[in-house]
MIZAPA-305151 format. One record per residue: residue number from 1; x, y, z of N, C-alpha, C, O in turn; residue in one letter. Coordinates in Angstrom, 3 decimals, always signed. Example, Ala and Ser with C-alpha at 12.3 -4.5 7.8 and 13.67 -1.06 7.14 Angstrom:
residues 2
    nr       n.c1       n.c2       n.c3      ca.c1      ca.c2      ca.c3       c.c1       c.c2       c.c3       o.c1       o.c2       o.c3   rest
     1    +13.190     -5.690     +7.800    +12.300     -4.500     +7.800    +13.200     -3.300     +7.800    +14.236     -3.319     +8.465      A
     2    +12.850     -2.250     +7.080    +13.670     -1.060     +7.140    +12.900     +0.030     +7.870    +13.409     +1.138     +8.039      S
***
This chain:
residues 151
    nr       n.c1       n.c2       n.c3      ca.c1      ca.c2      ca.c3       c.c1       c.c2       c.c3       o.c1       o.c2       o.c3   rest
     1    -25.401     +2.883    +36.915    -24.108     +3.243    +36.380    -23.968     +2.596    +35.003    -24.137     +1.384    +34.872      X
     2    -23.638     +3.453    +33.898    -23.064     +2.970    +33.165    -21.379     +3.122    +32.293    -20.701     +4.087    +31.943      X
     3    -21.249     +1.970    +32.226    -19.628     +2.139    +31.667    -19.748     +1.915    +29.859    -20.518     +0.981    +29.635      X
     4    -19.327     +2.378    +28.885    -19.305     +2.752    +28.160    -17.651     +2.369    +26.616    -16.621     +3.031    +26.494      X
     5    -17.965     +1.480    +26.012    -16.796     +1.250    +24.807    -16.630     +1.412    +23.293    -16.490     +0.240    +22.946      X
     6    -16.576     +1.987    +22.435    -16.334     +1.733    +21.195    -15.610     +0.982    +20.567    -14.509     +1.405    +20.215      X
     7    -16.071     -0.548    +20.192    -14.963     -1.598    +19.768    -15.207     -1.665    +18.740    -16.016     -2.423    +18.205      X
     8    -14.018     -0.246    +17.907    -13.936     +0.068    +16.546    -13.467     -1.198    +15.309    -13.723     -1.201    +14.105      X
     9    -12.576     -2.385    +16.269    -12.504     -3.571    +15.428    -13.980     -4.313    +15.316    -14.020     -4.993    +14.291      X
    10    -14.984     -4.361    +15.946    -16.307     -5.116    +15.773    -17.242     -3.956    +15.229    -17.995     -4.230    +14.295      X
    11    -17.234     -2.446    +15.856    -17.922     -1.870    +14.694    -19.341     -1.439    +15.654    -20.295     -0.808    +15.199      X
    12    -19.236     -1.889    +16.926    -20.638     -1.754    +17.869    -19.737     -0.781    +19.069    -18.525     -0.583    +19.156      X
    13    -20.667     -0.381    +19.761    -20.692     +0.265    +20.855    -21.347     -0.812    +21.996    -22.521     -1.180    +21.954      X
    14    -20.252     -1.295    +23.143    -20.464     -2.202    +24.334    -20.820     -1.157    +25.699    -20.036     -0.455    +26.339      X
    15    -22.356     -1.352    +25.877    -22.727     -0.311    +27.563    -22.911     -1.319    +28.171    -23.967     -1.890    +27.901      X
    16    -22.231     -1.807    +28.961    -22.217     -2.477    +30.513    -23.450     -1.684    +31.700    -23.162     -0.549    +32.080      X
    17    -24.086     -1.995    +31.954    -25.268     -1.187    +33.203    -25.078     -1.823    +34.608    -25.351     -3.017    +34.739      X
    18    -24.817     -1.405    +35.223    -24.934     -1.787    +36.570    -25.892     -0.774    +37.368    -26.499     +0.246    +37.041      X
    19    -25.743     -1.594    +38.705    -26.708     -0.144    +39.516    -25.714     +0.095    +40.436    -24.839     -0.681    +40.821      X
    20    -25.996     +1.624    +40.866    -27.218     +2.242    +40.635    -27.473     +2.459    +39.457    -26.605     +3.230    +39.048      X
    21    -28.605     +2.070    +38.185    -28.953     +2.368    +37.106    -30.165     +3.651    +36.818    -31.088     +3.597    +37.630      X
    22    -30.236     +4.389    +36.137    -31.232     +5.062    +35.367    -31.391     +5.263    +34.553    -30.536     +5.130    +33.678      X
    23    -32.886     +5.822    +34.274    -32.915     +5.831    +32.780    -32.123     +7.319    +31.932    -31.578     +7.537    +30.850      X
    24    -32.484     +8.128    +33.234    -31.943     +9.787    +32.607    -30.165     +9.615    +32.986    -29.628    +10.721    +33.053      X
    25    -29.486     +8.778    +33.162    -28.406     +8.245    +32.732    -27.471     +7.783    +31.311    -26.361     +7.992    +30.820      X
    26    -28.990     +6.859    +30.973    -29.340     +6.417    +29.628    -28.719     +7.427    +28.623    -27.705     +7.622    +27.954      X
    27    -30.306     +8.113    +29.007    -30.577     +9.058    +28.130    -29.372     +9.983    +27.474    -28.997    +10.161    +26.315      X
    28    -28.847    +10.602    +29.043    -27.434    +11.397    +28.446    -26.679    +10.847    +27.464    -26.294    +11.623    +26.589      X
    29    -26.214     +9.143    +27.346    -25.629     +8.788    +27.067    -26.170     +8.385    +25.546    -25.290     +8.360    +24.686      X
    30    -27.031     +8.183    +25.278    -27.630     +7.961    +24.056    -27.925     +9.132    +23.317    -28.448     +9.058    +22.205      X
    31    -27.496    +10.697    +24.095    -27.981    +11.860    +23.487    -26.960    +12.456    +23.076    -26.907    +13.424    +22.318      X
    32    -25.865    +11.709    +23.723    -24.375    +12.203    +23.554    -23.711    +13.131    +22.172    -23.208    +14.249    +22.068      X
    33    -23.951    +12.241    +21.416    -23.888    +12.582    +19.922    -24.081    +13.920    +19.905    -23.134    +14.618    +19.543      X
    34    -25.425    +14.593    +20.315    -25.894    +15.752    +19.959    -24.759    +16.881    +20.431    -24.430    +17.913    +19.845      X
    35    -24.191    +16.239    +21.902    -23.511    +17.603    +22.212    -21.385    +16.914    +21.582    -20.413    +17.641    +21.374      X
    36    -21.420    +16.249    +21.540    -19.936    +15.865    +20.734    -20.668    +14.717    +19.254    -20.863    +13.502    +19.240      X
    37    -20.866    +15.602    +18.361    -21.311    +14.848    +16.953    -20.104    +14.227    +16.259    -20.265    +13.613    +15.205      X
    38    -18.836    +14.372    +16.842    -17.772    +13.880    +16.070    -17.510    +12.568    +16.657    -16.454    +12.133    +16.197      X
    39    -18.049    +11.765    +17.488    -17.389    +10.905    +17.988    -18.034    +10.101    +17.008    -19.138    +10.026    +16.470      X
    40    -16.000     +9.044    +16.952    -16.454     +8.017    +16.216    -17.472     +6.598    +16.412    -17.817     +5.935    +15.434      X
    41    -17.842     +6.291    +17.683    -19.296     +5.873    +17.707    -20.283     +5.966    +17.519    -21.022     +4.991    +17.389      X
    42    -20.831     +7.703    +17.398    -22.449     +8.085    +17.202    -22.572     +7.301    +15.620    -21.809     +7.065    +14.683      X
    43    -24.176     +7.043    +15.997    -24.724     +6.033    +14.862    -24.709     +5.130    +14.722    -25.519     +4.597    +13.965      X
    44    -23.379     +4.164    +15.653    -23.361     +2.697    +15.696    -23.921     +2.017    +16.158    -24.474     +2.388    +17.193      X
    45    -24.115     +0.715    +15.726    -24.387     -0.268    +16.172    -24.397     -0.439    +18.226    -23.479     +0.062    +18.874      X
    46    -25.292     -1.023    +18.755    -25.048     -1.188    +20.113    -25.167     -2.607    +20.593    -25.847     -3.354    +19.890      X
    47    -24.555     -3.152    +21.796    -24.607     -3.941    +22.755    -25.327     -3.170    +23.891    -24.833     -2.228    +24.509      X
    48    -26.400     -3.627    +24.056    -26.832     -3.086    +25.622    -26.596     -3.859    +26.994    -27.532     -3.655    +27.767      X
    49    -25.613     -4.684    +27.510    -25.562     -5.705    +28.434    -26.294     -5.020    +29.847    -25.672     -4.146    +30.452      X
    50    -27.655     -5.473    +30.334    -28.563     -5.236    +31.131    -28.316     -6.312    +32.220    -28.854     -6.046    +33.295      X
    51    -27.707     -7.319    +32.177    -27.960     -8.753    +33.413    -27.640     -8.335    +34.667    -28.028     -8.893    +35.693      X
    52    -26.499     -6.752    +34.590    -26.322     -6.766    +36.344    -27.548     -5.950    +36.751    -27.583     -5.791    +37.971      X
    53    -28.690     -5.315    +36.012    -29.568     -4.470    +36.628    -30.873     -5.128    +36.571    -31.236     -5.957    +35.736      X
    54    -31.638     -4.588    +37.712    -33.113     -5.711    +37.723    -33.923     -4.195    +37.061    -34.129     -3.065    +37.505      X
    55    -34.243     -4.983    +35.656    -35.003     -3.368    +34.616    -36.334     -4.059    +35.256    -37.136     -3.600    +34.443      X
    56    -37.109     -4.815    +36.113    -38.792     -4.854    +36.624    -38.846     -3.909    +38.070    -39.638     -3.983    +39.008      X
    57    -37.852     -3.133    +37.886    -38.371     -1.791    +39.049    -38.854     -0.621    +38.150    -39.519     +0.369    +38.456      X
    58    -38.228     -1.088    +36.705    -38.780     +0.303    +36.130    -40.575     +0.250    +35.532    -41.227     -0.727    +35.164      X
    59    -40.939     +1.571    +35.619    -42.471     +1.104    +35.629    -43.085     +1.641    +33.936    -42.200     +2.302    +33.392      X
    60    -43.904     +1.549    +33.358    -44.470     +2.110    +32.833    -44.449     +3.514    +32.036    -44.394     +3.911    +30.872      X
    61    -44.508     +3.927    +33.081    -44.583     +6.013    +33.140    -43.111     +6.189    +33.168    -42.708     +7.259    +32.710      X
    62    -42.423     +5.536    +33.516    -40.510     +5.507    +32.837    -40.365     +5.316    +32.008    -39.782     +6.070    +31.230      X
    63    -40.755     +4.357    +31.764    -40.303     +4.089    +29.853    -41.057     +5.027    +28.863    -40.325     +5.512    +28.000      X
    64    -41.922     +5.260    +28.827    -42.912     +6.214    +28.702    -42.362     +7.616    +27.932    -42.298     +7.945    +26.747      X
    65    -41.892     +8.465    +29.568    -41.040     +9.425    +29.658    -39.826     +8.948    +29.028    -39.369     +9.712    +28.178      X
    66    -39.299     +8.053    +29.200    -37.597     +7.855    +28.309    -38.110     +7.960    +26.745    -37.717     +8.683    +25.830      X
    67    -38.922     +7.169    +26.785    -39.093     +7.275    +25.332    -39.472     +8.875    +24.066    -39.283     +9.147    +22.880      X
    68    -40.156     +9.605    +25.441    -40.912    +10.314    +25.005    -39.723    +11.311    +24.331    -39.535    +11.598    +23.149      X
    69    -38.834    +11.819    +25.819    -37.885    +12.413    +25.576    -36.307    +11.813    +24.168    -35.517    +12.547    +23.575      X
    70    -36.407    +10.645    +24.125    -35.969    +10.324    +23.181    -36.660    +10.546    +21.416    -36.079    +10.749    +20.349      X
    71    -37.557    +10.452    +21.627    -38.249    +10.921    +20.548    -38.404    +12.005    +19.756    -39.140    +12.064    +18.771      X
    72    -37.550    +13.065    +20.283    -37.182    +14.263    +19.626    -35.549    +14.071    +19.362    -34.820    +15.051    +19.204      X
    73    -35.229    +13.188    +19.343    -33.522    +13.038    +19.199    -33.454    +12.630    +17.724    -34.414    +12.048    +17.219      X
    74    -32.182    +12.958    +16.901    -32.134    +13.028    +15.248    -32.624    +11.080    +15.040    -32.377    +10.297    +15.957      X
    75    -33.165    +10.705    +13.997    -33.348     +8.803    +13.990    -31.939     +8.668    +13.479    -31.574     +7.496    +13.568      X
    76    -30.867     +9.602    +12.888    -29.506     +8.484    +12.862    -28.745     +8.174    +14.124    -27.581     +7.797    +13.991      X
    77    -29.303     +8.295    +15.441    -28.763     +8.185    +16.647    -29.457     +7.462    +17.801    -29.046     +7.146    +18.917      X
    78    -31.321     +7.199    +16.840    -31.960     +6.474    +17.571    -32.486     +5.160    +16.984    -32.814     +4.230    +17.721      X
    79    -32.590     +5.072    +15.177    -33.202     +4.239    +14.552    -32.149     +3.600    +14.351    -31.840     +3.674    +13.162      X
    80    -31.016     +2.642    +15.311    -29.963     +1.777    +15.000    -29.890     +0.515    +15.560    -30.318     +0.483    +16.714      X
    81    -29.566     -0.328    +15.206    -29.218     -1.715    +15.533    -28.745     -1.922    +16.984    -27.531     -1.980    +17.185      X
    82    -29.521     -2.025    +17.909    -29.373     -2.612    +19.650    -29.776     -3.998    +19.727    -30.835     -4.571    +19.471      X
    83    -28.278     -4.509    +20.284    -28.524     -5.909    +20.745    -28.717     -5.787    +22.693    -27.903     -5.504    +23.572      X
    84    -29.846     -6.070    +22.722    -29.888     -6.202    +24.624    -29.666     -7.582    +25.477    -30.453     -8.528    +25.468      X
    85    -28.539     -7.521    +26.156    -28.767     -8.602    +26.823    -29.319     -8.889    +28.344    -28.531     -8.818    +29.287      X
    86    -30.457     -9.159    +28.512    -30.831     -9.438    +30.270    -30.477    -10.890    +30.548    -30.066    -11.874    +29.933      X
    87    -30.918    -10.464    +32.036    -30.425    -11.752    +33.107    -31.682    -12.767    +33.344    -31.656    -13.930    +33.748      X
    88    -33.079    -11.740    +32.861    -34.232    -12.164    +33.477    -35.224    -12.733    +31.810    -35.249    -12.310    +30.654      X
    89    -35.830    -13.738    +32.467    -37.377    -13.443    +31.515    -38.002    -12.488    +31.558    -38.357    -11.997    +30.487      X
    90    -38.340    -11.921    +32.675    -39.009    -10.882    +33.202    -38.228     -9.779    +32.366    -38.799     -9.344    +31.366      X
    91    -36.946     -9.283    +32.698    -36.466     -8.390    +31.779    -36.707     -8.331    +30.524    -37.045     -7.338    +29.881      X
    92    -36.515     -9.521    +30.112    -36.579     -9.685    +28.412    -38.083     -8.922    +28.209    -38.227     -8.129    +27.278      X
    93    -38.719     -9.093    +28.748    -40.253     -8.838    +28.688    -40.817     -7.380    +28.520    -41.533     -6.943    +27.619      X
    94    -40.256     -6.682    +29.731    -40.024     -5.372    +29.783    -39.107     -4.739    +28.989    -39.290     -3.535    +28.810      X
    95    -38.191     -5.246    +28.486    -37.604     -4.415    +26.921    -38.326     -4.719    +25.787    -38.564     -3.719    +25.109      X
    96    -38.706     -5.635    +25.397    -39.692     -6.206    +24.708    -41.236     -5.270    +24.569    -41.816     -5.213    +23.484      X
    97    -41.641     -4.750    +25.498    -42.424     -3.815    +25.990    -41.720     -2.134    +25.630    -42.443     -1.138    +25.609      X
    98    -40.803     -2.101    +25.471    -40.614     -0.876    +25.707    -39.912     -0.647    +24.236    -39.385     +0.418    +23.917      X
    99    -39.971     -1.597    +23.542    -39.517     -1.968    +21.974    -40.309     -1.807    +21.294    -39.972     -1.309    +20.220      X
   100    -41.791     -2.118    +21.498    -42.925     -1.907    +20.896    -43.644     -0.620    +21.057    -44.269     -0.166    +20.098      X
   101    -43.606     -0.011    +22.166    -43.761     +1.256    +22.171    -43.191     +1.992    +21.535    -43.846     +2.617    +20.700      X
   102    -41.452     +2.291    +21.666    -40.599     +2.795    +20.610    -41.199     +2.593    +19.152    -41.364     +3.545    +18.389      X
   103    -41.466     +1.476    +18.872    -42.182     +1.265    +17.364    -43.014     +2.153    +17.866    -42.730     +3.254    +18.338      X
   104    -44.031     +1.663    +17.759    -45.190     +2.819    +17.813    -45.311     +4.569    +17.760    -46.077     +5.457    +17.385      X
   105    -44.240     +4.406    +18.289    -43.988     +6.361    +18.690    -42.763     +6.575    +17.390    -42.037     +7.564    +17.495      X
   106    -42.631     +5.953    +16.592    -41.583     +6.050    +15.718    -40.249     +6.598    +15.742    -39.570     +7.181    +14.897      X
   107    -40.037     +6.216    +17.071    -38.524     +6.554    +17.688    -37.039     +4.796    +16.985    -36.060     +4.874    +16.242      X
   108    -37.482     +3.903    +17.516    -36.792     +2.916    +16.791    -37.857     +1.651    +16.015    -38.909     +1.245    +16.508      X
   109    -37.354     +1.267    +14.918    -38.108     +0.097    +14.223    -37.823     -1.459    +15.113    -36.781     -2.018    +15.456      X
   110    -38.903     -1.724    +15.235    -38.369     -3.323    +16.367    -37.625     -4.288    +15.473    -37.015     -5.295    +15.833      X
   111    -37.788     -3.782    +14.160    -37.068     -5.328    +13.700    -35.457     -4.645    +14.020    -34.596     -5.433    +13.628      X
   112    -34.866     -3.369    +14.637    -33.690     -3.076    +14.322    -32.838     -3.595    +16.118    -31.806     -3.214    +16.671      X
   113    -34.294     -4.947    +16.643    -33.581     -4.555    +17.833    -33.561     -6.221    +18.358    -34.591     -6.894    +18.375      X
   114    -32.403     -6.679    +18.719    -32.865     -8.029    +19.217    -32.995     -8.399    +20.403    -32.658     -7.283    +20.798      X
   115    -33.286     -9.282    +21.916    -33.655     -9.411    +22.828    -32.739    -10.295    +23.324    -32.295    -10.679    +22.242      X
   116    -32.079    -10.947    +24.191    -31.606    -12.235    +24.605    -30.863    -12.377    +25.810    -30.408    -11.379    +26.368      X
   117    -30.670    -13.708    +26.338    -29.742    -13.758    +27.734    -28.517    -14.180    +27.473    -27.983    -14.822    +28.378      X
   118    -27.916    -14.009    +26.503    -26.835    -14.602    +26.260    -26.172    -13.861    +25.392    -26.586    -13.813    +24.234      X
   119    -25.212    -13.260    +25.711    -24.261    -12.523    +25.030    -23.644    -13.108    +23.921    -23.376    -12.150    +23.196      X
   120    -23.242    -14.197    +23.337    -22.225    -14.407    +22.049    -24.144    -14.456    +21.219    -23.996    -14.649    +20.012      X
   121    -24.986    -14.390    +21.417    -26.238    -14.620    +20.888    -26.260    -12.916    +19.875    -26.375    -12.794    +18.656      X
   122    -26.106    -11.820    +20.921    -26.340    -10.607    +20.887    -25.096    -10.357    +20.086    -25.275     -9.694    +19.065      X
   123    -23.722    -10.802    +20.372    -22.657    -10.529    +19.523    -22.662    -10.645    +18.050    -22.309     -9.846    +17.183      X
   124    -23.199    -11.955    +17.977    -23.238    -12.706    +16.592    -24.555    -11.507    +15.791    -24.322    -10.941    +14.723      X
   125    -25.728    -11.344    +16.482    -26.410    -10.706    +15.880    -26.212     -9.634    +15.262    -26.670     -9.414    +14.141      X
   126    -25.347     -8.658    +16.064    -24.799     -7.385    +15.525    -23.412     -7.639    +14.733    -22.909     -6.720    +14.086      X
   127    -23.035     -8.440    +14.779    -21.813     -9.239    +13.679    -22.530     -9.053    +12.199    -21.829     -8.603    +11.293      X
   128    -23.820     -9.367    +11.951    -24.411     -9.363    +10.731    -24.874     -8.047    +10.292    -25.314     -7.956     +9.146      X
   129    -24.825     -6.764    +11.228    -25.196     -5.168    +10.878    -23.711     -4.220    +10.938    -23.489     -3.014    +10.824      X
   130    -22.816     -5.462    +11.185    -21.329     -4.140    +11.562    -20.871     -4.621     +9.670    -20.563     -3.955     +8.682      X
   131    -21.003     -5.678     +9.867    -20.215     -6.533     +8.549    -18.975     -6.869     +9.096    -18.026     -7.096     +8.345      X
   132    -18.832     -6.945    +10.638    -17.376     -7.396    +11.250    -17.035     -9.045    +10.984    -17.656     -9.953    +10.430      X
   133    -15.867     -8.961    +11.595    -14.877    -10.457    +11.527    -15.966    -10.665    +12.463    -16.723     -9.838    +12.971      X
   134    -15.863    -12.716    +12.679    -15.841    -13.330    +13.828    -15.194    -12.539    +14.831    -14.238    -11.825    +14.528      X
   135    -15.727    -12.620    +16.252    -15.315    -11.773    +17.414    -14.596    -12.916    +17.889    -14.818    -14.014    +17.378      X
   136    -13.500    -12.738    +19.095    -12.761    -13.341    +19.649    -13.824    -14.379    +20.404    -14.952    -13.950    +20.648      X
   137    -13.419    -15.947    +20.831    -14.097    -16.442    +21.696    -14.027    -15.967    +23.082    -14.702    -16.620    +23.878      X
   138    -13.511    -15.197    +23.444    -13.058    -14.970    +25.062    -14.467    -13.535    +24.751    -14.363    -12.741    +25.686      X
   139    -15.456    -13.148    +23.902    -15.871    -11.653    +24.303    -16.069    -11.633    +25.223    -15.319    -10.765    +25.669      X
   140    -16.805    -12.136    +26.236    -17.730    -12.014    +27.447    -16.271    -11.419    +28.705    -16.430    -10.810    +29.763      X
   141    -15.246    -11.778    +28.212    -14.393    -11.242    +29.149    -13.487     -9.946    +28.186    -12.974     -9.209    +29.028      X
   142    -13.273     -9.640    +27.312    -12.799     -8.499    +26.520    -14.118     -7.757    +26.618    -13.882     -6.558    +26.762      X
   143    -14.950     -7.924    +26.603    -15.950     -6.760    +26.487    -16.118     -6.088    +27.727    -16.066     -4.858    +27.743      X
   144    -16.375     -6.937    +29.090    -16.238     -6.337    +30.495    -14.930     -5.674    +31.237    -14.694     -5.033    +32.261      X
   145    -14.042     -6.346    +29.822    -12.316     -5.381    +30.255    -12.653     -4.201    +29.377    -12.669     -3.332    +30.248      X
   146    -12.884     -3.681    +28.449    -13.292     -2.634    +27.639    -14.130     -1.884    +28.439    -13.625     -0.784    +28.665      X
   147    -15.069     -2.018    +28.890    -16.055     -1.077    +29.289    -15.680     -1.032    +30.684    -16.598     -0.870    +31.488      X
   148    -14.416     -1.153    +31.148    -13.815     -1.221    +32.793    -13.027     +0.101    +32.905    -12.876     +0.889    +33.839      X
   149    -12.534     +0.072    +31.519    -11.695     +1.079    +31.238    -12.428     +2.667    +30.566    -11.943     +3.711    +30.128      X
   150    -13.516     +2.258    +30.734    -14.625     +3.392    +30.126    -14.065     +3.746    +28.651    -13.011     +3.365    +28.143      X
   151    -15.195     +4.688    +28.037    -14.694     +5.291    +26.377    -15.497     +5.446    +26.197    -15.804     +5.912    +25.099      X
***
């Protein structure tokens, strides 16, 4: 499952993932743009918060296929600034993996993507690609009220 925010004062797009998670979930949601091009999020900046989903069930030949199928999508909707946050080393690892492939297949540039377990880490990072204010100290709880309320 994913829940979904545009926090037009910070300038990023916040996806909360829980499970049940998928990737052709994802996908819709990252393809979105194509079928509503007016929304004022497509192109932005992202938060990916990953910690409630265990991403070491996904294998190989998933990311693979996600990628593949992403790879025909326009690059102002795929070559953008994603901050990911996991719960795991192991996770970190497997996005990390699936970051370098993206490089490779010239779907996103890795330097446009950062990795981490800690959310004000991932905030601050995309703070420096929005050109936003300092974010509130409370995000970790405004961001999970935002994406509660879907958008």
């Amino acid at each position: 499952m994913l829940r979904h925010a545009y926090l037009e004062d910070l300038g990023f797009n916040y996806i909360l993932a829980s499970e049940p998670f998928s990737l052709d979930e994802l996908y819709d949601l990252v393809s979105a743009p194509l079928r509503e091009p007016m929304l004022p999020s497509s192109g932005k900046p992202v938060l990916m918060d990953f910690r409630e989903v265990d991403l070491t069930r996904l294998t190989e030949p998933d990311l693979r296929r996600f990628l593949m199928r992403k790879s025909v999508l326009p690059k102002n909707i795929t070559d953008i600034p994603v901050a990911y946050v996991v719960g795991t080393l192991q996770d970190q690892a497997l996005i990390r993996m699936a970051s370098m492939y993206s490089d490779l297949s010239g779907v996103t540039n890795e330097d446009r993507i950062t990795i981490t377990e800690v959310l004000s880490e991932a905030v601050s990072w995309l703070m420096q690609h929005t050109g936003g204010n300092t974010p509130p100290a409370d995000h970790e709880t405004r961001l999970r009220s935002v994406a509660g309320q879907g958008g």
